[in-house]
C-alpha positions in Angstrom: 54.6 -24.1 -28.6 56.5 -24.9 -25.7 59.4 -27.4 -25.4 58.0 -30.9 -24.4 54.0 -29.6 -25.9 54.8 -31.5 -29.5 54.3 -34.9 -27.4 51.5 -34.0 -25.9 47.8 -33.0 -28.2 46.1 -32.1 -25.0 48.3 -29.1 -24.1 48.5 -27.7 -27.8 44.9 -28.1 -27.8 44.9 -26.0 -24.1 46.7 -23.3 -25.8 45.3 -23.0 -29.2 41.9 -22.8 -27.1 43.9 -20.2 -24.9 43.8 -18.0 -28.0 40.7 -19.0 -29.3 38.2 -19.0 -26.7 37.8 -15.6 -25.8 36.3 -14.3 -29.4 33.6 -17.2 -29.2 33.0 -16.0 -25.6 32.2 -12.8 -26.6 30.0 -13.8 -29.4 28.2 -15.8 -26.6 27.7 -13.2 -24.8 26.6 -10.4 -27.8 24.1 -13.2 -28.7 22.8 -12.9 -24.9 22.9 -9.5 -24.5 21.0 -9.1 -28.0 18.2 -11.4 -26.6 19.1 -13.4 -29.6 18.4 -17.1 -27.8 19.1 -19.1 -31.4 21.9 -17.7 -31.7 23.1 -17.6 -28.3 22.2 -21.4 -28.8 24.7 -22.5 -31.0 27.3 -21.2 -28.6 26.3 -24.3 -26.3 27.0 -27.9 -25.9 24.5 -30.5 -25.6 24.0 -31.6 -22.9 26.1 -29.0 -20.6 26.5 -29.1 -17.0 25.3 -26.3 -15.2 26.2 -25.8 -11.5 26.5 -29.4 -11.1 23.6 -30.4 -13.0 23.4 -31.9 -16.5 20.5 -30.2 -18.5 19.7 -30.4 -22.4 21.2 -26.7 -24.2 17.8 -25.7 -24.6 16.6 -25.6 -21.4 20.5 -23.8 -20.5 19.5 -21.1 -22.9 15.6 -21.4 -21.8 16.9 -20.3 -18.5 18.8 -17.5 -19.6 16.1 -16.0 -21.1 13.5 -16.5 -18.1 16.5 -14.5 -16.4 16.7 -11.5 -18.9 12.9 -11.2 -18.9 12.7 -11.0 -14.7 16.0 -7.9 -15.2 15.8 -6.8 -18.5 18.7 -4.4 -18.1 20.6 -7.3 -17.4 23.8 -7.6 -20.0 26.9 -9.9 -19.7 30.5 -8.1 -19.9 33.9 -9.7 -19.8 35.7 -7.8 -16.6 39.0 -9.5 -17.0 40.5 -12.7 -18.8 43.9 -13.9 -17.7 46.4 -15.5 -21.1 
């Protein structure tokens, strides 16, 4: 933890989800790439804003899976992540 973090929850929250957040992504994306939508599910909030617009996790993941059936060669990687 940084000096001055102890005060402040919302930045030891930023950097324990620093640490944490790229495993879950990654998950997320296996799910996607697996075609497995319920599971790929659980990875999302409800509701989740998409581009601007607020829509219900199952019509998120819905949309996902309209995508993957148009390019079904289509899979997800992580190019780069920045700590």
């Amino acid at each position: 933890m940084l000096v001055g973090q102890e005060d402040n929850p919302r930045m030891t929250m930023t950097s324990t989800l620093a640490t944490d957040v790229l495993p879950a992504y990654r998950d997320y994306l296996d799910a996607c790439n697996a075609r497995d939508w319920s599971r790929a599910l659980s990875f999302v909030h409800d509701p989740v804003r998409v581009q601007g617009v607020v829509t219900s996790a199952v019509d998120y993941v819905a949309g996902i899976a309209r995508l993957t059936a148009e390019h079904p060669g289509f899979v997800w990687t992580v190019g780069q992540t920045i700590a």
